[in-house]
Backbone as ProteinMPNN parsed JSONL, in Angstrom:
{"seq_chain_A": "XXXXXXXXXXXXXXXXXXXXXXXXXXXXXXXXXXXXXXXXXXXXXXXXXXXXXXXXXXXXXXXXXXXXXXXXXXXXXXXX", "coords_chain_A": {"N_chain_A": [[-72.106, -59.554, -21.507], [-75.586, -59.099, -21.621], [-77.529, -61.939, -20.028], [-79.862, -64.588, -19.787], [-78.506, -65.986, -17.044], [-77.714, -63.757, -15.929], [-79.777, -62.043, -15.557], [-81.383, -62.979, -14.125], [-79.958, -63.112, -11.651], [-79.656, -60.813, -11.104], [-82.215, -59.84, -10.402], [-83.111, -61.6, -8.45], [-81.349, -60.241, -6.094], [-82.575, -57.659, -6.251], [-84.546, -55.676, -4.744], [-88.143, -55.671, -4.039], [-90.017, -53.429, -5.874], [-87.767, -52.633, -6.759], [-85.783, -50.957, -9.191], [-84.816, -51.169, -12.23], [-82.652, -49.828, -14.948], [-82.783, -50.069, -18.934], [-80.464, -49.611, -21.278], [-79.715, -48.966, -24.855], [-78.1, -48.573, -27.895], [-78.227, -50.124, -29.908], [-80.098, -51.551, -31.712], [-80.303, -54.749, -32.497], [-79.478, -55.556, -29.776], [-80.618, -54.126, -28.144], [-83.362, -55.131, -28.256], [-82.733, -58.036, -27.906], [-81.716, -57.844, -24.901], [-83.822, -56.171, -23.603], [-86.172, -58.629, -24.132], [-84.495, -60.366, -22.535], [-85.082, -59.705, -19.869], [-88.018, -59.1, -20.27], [-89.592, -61.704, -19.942], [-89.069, -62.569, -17.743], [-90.807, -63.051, -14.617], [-91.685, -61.394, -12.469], [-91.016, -58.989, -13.048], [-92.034, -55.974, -14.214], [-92.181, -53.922, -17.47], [-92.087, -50.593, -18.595], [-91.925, -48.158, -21.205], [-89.331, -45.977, -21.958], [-88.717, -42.345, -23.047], [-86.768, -40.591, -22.126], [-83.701, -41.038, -20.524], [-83.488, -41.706, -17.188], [-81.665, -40.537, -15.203], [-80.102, -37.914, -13.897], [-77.529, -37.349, -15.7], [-75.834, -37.856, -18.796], [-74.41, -40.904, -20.305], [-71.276, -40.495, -22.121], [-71.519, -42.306, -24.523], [-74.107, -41.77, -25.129], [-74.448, -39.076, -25.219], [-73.038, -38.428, -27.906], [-74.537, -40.36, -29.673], [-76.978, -39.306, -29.647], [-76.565, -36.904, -30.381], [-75.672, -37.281, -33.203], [-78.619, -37.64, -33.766], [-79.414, -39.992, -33.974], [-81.346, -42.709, -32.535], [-81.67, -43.691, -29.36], [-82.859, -46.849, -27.571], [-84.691, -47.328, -24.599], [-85.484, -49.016, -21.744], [-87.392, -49.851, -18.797], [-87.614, -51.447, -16.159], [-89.698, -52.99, -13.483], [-89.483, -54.429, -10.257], [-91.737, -56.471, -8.682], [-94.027, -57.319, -6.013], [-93.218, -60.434, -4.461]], "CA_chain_A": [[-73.396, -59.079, -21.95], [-76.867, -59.75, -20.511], [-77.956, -63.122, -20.854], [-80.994, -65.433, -18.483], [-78.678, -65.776, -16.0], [-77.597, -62.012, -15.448], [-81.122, -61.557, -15.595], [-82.171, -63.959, -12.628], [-79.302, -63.291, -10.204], [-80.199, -58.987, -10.792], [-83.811, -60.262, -9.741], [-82.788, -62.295, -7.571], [-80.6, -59.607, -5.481], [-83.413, -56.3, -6.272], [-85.669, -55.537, -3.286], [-89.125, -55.227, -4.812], [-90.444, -51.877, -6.22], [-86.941, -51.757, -7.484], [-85.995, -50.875, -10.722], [-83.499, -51.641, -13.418], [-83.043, -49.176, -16.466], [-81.757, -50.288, -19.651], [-80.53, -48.732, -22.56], [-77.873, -49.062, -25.741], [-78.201, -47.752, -29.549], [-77.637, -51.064, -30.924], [-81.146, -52.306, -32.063], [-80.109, -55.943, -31.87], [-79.322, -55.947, -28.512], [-81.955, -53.478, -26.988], [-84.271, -56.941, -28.583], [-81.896, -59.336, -27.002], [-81.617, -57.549, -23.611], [-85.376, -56.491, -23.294], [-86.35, -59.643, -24.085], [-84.495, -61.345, -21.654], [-85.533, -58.607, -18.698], [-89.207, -59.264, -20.15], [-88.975, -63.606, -20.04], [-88.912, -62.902, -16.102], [-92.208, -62.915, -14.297], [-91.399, -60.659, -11.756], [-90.607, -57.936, -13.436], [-92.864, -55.497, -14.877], [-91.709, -52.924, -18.101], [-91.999, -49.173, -18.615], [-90.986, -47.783, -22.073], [-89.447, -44.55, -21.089], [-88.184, -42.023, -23.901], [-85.51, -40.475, -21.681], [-82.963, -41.052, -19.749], [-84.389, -40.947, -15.809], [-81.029, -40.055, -14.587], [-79.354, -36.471, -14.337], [-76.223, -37.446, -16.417], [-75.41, -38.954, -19.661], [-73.233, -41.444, -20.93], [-70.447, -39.945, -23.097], [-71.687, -42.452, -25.54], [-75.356, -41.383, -24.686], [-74.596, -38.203, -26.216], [-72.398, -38.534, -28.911], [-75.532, -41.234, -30.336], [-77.977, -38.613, -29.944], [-75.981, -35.868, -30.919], [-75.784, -37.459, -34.303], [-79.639, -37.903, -34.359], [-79.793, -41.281, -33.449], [-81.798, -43.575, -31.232], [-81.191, -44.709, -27.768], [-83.584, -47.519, -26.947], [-84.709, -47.106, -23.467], [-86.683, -49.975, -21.006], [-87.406, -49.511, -17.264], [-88.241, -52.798, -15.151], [-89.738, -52.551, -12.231], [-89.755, -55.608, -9.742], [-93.172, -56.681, -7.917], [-93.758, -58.154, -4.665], [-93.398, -61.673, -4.423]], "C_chain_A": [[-74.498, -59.683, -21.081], [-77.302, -61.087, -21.372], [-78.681, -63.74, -19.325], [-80.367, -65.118, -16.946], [-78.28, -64.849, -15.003], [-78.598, -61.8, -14.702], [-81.198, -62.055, -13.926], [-81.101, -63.29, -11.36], [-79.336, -61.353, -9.985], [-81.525, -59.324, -9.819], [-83.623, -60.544, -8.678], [-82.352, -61.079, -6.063], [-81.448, -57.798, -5.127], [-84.315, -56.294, -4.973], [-86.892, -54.954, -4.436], [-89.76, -53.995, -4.298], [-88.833, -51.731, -6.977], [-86.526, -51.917, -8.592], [-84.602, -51.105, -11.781], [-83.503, -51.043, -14.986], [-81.613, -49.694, -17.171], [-81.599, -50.265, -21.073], [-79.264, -49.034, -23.637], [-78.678, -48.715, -27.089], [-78.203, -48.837, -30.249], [-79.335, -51.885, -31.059], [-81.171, -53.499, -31.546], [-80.167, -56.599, -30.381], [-80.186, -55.894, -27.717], [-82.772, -55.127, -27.489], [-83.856, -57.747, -27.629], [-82.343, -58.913, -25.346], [-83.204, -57.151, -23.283], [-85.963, -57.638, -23.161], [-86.158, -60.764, -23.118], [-85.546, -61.049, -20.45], [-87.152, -58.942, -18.665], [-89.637, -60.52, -19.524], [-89.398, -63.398, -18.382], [-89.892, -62.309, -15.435], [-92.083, -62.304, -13.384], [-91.178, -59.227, -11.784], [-91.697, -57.322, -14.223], [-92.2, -54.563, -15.748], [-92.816, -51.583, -18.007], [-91.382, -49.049, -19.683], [-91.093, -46.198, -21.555], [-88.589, -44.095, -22.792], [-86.988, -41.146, -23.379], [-84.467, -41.2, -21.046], [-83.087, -40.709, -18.137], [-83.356, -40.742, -15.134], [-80.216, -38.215, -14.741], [-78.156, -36.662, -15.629], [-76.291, -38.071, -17.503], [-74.526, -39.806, -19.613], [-72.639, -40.651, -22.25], [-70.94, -40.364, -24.726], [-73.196, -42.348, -25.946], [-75.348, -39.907, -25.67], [-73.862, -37.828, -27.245], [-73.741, -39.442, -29.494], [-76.505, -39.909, -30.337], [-77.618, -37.217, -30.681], [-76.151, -35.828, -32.505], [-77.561, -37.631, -34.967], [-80.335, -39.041, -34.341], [-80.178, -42.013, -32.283], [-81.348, -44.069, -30.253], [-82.553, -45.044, -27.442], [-83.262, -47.715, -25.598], [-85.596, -48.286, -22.604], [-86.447, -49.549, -19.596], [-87.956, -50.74, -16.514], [-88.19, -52.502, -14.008], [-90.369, -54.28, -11.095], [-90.729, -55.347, -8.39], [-93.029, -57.277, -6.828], [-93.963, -59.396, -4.732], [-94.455, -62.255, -3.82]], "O_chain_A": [[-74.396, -60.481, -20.149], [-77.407, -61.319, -22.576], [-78.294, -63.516, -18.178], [-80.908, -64.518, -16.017], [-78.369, -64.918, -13.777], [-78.57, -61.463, -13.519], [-81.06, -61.427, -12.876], [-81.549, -63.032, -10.242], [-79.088, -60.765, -8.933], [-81.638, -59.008, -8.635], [-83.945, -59.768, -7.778], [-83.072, -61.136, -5.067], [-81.145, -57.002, -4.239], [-84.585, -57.352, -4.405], [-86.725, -54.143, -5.347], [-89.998, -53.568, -3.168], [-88.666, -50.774, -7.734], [-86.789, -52.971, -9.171], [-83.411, -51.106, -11.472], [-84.095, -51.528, -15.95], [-80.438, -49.802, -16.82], [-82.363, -50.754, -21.905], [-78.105, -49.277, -23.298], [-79.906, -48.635, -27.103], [-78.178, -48.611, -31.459], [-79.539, -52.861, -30.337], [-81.752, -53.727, -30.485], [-80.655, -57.649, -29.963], [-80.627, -56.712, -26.91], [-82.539, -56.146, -26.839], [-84.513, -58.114, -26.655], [-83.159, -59.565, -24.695], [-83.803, -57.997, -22.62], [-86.383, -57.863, -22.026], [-86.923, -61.681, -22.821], [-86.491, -61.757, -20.101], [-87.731, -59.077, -17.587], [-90.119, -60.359, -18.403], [-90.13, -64.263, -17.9], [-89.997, -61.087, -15.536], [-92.949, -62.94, -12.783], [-91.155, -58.448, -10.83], [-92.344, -58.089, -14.937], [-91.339, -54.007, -15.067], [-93.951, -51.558, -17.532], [-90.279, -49.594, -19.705], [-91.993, -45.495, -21.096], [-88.055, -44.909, -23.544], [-86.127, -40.934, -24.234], [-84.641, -42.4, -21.259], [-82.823, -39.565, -17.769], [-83.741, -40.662, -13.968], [-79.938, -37.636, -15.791], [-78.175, -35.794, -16.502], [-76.917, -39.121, -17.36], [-73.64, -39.565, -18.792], [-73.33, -40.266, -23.193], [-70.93, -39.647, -25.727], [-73.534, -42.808, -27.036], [-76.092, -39.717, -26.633], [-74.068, -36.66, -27.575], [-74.174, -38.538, -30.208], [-76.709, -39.56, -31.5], [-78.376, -36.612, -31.438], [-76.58, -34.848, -33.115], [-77.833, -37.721, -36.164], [-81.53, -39.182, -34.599], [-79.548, -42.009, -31.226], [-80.534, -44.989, -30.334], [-83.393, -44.204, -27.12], [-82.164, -48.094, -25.19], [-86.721, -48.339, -23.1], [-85.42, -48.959, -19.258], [-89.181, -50.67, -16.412], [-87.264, -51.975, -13.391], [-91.389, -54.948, -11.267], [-90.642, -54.522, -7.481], [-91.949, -57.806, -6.564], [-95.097, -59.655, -5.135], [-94.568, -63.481, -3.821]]}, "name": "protein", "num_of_chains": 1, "seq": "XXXXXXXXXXXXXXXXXXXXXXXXXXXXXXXXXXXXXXXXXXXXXXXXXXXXXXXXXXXXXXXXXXXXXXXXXXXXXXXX"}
């Protein structure tokens, strides 16, 4: 799972302007995992209400299918 130092060594490895979308159905987590993604001064958010890629995840639309939420964030990393 994502945890600080996921976070840092994604950062770490992104070329700035670039971006990191991230999404799951599970309340708890979207918290957890936003949270960390936010925590990191480099990074700027975007709440997005889609999906900015062509494709789903299988479990992308089976969750919505039923009517239910997919929490969405978009981080976008700044120039140092």
């Amino acid at each position: 799972m994502v945890n600080a130092e996921l976070v840092e060594t994604i950062v770490n490895k992104l070329a700035d302007g670039g971006c990191i979308f991230v999404q799951t159905d599970i309340e708890f987590l979207a918290e957890e995992m936003f949270e960390l993604f936010r925590e990191n001064k480099q990074l700027t958010e975007s709440v997005i209400d889609a999906n900015p890629f062509p494709v789903k995840t299988e479990r992308e639309k089976a969750v919505e299918g039923k009517g239910l939420p997919v929490r969405r964030a978009l981080f976008k990393k700044t120039a140092a």
